[in-house]
N, CA, C and O atoms as a Tripos MOL2 file, in Angstrom:
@<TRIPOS>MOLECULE
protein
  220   219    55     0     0
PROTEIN
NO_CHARGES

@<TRIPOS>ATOM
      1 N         -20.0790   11.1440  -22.1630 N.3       1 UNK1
      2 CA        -19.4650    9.8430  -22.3410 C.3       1 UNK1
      3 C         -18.5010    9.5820  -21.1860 C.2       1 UNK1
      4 O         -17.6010   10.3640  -20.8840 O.2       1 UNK1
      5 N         -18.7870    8.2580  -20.4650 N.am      2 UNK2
      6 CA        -17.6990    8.1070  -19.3790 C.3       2 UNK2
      7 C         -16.0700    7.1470  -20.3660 C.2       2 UNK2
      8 O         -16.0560    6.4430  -21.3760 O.2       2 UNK2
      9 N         -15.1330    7.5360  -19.5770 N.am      3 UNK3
     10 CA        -14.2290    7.1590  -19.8120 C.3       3 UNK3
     11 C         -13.8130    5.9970  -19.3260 C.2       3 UNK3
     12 O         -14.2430    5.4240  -18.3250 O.2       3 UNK3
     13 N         -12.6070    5.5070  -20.3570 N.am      4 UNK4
     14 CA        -12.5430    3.6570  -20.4560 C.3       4 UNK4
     15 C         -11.5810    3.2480  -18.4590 C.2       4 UNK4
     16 O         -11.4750    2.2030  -17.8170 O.2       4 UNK4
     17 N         -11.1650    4.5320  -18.2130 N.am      5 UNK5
     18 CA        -10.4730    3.8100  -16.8220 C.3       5 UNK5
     19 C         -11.2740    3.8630  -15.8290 C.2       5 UNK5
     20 O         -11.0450    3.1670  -14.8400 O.2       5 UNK5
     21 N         -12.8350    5.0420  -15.9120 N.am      6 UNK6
     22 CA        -13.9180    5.1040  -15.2890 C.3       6 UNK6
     23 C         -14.5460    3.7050  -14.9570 C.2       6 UNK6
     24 O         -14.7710    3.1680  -13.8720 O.2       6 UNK6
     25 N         -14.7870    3.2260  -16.4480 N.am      7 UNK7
     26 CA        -16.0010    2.2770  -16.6320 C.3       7 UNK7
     27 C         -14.8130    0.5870  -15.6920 C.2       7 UNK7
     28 O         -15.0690   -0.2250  -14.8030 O.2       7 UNK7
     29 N         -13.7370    0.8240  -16.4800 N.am      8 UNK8
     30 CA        -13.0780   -0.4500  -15.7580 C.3       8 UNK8
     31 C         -13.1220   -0.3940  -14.2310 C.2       8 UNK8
     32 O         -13.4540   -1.3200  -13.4910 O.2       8 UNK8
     33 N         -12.6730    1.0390  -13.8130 N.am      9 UNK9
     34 CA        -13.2390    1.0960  -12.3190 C.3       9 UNK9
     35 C         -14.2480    0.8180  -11.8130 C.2       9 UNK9
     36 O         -14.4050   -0.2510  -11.2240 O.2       9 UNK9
     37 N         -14.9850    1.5440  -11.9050 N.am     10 UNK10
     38 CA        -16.1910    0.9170  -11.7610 C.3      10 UNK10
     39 C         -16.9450   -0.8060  -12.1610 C.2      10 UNK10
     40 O         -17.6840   -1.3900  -11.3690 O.2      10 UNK10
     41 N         -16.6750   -1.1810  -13.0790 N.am     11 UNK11
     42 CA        -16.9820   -2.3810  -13.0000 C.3      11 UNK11
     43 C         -15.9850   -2.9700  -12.0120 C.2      11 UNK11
     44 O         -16.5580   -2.7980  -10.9370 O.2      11 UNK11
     45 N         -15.1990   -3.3730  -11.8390 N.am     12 UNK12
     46 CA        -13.9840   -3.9530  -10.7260 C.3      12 UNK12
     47 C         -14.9840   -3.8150   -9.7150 C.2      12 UNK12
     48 O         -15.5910   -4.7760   -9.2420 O.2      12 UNK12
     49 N         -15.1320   -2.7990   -9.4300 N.am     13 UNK13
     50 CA        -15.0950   -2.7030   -7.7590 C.3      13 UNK13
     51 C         -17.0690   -2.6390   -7.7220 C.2      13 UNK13
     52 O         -17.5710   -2.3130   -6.6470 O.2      13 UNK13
     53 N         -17.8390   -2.9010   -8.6940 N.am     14 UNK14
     54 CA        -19.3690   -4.0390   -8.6950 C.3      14 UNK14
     55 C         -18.3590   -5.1800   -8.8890 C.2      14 UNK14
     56 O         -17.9590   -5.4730   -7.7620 O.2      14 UNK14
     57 N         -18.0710   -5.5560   -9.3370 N.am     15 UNK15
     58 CA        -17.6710   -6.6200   -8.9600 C.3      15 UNK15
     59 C         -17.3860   -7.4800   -7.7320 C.2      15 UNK15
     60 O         -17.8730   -8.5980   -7.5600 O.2      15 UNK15
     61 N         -16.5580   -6.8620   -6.9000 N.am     16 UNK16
     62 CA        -16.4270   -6.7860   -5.7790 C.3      16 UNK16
     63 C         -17.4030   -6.7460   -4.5320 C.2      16 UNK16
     64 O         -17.4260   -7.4030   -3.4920 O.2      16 UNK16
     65 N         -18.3600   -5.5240   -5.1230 N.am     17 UNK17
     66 CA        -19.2260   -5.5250   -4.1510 C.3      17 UNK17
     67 C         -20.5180   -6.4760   -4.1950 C.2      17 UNK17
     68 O         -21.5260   -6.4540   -3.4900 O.2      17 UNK17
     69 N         -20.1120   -7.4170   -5.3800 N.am     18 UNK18
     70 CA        -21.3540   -8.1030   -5.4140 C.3      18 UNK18
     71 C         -20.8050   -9.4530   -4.9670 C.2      18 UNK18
     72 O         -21.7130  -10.0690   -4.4100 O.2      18 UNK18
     73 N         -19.8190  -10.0600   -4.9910 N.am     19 UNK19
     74 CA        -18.9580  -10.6540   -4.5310 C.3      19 UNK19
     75 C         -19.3780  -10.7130   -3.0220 C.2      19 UNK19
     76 O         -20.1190  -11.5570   -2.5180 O.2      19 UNK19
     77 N         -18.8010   -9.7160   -2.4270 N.am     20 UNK20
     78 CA        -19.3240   -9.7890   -0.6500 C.3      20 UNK20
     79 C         -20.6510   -9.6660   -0.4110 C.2      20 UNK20
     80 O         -21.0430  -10.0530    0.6900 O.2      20 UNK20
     81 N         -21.6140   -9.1190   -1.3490 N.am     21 UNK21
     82 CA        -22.8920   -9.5360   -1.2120 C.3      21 UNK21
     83 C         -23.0730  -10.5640   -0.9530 C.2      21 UNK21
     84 O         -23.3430  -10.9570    0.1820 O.2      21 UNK21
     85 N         -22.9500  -11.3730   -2.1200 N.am     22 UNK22
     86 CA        -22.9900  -13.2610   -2.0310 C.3      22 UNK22
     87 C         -22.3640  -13.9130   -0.7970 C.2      22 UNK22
     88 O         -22.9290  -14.8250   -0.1920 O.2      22 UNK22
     89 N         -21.2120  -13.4260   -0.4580 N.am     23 UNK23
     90 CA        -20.4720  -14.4020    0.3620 C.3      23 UNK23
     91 C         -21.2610  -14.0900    1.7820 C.2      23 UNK23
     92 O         -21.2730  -14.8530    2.7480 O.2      23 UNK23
     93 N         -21.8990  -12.8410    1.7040 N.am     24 UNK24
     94 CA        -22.6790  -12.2010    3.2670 C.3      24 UNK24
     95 C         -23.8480  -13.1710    3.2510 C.2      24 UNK24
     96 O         -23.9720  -14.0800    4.0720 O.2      24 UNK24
     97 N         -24.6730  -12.9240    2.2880 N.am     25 UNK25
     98 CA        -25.7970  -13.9850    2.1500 C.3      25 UNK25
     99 C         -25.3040  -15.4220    2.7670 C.2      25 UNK25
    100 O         -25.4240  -15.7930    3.9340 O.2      25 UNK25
    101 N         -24.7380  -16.1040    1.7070 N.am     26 UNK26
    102 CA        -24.2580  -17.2250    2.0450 C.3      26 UNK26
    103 C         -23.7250  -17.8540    3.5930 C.2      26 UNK26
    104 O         -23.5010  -18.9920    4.0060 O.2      26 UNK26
    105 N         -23.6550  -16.5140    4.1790 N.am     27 UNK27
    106 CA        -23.1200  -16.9760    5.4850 C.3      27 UNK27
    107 C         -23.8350  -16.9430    6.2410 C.2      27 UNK27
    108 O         -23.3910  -16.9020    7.3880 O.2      27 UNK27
    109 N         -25.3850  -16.9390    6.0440 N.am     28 UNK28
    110 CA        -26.5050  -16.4690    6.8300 C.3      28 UNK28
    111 C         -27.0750  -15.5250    6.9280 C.2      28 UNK28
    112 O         -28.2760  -15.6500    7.1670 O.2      28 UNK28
    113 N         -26.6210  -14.4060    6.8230 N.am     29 UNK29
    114 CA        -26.3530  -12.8940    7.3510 C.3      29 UNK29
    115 C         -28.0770  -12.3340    6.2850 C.2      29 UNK29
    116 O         -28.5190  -12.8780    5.2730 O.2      29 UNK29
    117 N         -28.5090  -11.4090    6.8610 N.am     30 UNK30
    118 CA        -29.7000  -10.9190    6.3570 C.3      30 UNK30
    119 C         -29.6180  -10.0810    4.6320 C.2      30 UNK30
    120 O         -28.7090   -9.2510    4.6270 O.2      30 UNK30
    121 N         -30.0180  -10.1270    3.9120 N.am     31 UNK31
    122 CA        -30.1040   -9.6160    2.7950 C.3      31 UNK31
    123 C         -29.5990   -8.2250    3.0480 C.2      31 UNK31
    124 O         -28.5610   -7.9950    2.4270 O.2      31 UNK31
    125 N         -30.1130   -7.0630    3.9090 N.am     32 UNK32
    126 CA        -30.1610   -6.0630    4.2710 C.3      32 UNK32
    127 C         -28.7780   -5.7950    4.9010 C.2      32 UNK32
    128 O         -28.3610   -4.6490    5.0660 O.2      32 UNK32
    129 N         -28.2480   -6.6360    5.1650 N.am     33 UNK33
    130 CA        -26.5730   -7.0490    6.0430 C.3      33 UNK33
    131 C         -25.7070   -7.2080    4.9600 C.2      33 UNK33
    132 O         -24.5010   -7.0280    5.1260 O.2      33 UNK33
    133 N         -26.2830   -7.6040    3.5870 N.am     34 UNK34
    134 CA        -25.1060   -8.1420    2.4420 C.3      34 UNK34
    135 C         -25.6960   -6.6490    1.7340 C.2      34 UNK34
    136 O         -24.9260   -6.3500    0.8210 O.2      34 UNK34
    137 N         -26.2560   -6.1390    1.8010 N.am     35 UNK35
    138 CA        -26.4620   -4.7860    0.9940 C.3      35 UNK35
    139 C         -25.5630   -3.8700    1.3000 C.2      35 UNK35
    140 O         -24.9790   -3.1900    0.4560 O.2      35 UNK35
    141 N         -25.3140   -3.7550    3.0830 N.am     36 UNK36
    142 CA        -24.4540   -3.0620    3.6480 C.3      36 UNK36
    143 C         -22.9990   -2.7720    3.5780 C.2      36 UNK36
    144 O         -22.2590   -1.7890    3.5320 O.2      36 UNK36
    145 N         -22.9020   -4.3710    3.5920 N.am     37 UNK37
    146 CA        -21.4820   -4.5770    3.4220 C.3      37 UNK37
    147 C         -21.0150   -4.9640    1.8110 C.2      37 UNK37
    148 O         -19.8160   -4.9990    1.5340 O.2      37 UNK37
    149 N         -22.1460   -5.2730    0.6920 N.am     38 UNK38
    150 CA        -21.3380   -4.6100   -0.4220 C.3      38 UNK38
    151 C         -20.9790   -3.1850   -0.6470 C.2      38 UNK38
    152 O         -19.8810   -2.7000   -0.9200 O.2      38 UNK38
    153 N         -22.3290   -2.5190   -0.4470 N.am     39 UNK39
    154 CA        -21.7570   -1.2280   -0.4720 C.3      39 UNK39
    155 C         -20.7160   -0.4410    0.0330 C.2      39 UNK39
    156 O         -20.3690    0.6620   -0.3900 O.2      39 UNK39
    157 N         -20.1640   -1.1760    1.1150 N.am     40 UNK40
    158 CA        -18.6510   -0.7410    2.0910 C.3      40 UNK40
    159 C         -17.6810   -1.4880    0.9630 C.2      40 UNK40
    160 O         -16.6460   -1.0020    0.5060 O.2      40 UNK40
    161 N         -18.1830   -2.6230    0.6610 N.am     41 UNK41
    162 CA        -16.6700   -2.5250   -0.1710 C.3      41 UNK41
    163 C         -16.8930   -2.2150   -1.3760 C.2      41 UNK41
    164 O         -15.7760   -2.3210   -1.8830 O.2      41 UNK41
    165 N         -17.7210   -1.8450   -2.3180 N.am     42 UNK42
    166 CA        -17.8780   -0.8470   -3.0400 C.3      42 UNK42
    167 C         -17.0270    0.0850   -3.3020 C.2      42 UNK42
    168 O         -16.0660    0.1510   -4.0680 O.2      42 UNK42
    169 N         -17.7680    1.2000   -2.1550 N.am     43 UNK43
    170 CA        -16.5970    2.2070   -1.5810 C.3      43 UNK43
    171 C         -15.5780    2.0150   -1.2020 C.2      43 UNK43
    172 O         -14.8820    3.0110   -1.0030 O.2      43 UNK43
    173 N         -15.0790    0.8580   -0.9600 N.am     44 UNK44
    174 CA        -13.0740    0.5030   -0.5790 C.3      44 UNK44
    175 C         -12.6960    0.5020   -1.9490 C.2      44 UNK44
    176 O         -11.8480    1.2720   -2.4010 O.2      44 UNK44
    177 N         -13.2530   -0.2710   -2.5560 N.am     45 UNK45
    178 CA        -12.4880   -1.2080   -4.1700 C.3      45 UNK45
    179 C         -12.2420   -0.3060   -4.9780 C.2      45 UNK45
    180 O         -11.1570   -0.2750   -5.5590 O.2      45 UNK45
    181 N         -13.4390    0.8440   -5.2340 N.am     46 UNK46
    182 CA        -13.6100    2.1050   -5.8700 C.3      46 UNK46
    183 C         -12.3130    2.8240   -5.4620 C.2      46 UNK46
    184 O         -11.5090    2.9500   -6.3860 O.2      46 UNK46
    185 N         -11.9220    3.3520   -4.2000 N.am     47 UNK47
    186 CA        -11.4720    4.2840   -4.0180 C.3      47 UNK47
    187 C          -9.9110    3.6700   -3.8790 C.2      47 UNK47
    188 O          -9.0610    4.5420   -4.0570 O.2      47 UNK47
    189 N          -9.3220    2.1910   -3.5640 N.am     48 UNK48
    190 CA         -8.3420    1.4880   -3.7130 C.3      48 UNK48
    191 C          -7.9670    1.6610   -5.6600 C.2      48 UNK48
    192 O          -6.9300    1.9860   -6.2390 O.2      48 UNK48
    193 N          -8.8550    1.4080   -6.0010 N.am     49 UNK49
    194 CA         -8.6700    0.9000   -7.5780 C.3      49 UNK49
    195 C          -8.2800    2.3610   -8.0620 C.2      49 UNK49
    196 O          -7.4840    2.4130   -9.0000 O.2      49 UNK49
    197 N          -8.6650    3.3410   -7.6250 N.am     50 UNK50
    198 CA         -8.5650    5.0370   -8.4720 C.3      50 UNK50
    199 C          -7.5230    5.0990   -8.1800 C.2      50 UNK50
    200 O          -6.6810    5.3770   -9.0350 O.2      50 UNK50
    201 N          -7.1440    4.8530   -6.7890 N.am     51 UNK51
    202 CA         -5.1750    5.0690   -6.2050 C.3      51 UNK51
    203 C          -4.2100    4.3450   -7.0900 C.2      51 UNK51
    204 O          -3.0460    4.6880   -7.2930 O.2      51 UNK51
    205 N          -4.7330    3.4560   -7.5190 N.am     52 UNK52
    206 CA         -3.8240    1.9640   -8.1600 C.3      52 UNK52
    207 C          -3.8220    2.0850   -9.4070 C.2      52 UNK52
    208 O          -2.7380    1.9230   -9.9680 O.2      52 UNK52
    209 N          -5.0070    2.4020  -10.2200 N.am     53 UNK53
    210 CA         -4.8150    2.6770  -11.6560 C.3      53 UNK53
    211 C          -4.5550    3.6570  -11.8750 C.2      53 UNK53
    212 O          -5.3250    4.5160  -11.4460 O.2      53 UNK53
    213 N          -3.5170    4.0420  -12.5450 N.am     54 UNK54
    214 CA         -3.0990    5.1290  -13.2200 C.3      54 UNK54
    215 C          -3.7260    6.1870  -14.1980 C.2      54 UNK54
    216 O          -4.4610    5.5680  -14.9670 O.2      54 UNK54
    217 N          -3.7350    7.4690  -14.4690 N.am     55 UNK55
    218 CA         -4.5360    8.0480  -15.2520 C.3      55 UNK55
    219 C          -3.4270    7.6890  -16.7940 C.2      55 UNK55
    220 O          -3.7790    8.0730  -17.9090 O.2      55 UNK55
@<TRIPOS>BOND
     1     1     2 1
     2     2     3 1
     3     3     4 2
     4     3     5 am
     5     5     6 1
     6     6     7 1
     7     7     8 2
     8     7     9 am
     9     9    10 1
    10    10    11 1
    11    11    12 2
    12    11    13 am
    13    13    14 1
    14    14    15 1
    15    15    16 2
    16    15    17 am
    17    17    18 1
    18    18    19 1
    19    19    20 2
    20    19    21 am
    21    21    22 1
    22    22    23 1
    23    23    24 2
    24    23    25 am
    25    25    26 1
    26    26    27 1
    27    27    28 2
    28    27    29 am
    29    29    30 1
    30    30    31 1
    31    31    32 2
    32    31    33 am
    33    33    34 1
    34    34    35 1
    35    35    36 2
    36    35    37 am
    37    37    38 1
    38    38    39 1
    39    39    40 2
    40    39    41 am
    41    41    42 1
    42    42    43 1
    43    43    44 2
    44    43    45 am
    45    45    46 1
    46    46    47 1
    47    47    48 2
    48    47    49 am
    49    49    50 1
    50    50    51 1
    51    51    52 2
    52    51    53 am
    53    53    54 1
    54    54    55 1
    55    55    56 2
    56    55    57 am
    57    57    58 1
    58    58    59 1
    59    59    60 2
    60    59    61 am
    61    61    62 1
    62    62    63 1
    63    63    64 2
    64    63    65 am
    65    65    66 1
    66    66    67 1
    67    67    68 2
    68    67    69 am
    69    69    70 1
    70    70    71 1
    71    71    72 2
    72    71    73 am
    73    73    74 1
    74    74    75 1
    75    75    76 2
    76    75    77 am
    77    77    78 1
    78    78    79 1
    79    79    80 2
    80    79    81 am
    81    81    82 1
    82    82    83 1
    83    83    84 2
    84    83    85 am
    85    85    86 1
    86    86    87 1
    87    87    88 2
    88    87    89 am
    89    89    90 1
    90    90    91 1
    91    91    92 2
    92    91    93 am
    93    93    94 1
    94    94    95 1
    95    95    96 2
    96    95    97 am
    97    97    98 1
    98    98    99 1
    99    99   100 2
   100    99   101 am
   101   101   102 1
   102   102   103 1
   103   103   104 2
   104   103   105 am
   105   105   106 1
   106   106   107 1
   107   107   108 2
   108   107   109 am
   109   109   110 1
   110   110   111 1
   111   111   112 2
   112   111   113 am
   113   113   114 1
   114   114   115 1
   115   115   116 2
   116   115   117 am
   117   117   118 1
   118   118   119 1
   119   119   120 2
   120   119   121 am
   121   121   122 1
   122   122   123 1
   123   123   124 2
   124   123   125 am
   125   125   126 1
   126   126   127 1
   127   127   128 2
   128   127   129 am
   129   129   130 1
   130   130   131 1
   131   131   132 2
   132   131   133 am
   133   133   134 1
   134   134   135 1
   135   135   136 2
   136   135   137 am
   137   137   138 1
   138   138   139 1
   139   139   140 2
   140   139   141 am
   141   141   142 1
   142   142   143 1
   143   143   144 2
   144   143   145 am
   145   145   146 1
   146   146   147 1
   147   147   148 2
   148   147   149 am
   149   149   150 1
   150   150   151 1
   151   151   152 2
   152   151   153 am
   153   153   154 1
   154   154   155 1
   155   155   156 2
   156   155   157 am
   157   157   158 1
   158   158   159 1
   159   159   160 2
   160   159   161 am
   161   161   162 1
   162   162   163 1
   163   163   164 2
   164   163   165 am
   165   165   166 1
   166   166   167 1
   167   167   168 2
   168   167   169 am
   169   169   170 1
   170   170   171 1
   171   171   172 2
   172   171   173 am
   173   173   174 1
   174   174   175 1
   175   175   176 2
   176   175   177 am
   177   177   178 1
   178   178   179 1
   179   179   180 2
   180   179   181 am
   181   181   182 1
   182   182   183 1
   183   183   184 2
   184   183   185 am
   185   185   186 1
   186   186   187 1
   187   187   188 2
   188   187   189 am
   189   189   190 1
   190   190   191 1
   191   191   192 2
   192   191   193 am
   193   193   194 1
   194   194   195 1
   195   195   196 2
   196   195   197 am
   197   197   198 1
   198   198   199 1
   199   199   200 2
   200   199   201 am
   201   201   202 1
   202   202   203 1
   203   203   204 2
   204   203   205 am
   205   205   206 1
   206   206   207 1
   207   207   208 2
   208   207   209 am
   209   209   210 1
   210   210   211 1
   211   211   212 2
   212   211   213 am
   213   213   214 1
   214   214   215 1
   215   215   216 2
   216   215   217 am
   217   217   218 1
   218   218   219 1
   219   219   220 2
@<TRIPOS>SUBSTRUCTURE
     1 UNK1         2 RESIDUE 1 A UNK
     2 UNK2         6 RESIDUE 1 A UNK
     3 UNK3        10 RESIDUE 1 A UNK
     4 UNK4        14 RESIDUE 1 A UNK
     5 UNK5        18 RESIDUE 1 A UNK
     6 UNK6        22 RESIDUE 1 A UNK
     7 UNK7        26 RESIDUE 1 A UNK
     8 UNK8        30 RESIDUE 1 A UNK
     9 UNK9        34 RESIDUE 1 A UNK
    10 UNK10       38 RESIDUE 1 A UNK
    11 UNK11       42 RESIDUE 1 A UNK
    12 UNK12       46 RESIDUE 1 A UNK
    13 UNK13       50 RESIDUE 1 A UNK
    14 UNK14       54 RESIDUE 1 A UNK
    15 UNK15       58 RESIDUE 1 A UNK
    16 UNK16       62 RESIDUE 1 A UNK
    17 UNK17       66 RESIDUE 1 A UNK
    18 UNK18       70 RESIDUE 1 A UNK
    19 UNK19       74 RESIDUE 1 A UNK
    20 UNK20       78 RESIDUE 1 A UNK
    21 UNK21       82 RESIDUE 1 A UNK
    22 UNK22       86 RESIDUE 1 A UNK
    23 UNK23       90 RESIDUE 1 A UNK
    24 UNK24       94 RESIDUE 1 A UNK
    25 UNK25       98 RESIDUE 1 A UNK
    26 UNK26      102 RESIDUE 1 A UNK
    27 UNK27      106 RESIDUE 1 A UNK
    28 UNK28      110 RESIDUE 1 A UNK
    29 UNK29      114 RESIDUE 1 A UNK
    30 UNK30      118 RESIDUE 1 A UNK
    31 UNK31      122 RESIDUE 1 A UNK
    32 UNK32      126 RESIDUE 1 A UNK
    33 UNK33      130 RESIDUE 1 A UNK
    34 UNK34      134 RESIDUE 1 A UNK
    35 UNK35      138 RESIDUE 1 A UNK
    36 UNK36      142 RESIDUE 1 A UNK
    37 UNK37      146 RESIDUE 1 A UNK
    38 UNK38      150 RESIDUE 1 A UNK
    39 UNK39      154 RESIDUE 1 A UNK
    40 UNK40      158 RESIDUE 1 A UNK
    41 UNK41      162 RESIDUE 1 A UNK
    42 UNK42      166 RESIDUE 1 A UNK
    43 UNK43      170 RESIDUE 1 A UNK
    44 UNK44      174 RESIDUE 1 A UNK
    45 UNK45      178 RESIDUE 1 A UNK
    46 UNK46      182 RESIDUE 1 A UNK
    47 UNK47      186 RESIDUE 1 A UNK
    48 UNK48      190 RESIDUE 1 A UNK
    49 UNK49      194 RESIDUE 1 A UNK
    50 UNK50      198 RESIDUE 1 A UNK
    51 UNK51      202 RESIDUE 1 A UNK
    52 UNK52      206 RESIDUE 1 A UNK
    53 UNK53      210 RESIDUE 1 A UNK
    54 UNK54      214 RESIDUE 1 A UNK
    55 UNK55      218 RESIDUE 1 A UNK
């Protein structure tokens, strides 16, 4: 069973990364270009959000 500050993490930061997906798309940028750069902020939001929320 994952835990409730896991799952909020994690959702936040899909959130996020789907977020700059869209906005990459939207700006022209290749599908394969918004994959990239959600997944970079993915990995920021994730690893920002673990520092920031408290256990």
């Amino acid at each position: 069973m994952i835990g409730l500050r896991f799952a909020v993490i994690f959702l936040a930061a899909l959130l996020v990364a789907v977020g700059v997906g869209a906005l990459t798309v939207a700006d022209g940028s290749s599908l394969a270009a918004a994959v990239i750069a959600g997944g970079a902020a993915f990995a920021g939001a994730f690893l920002f959000l673990d520092k920031v929320i408290g256990d």
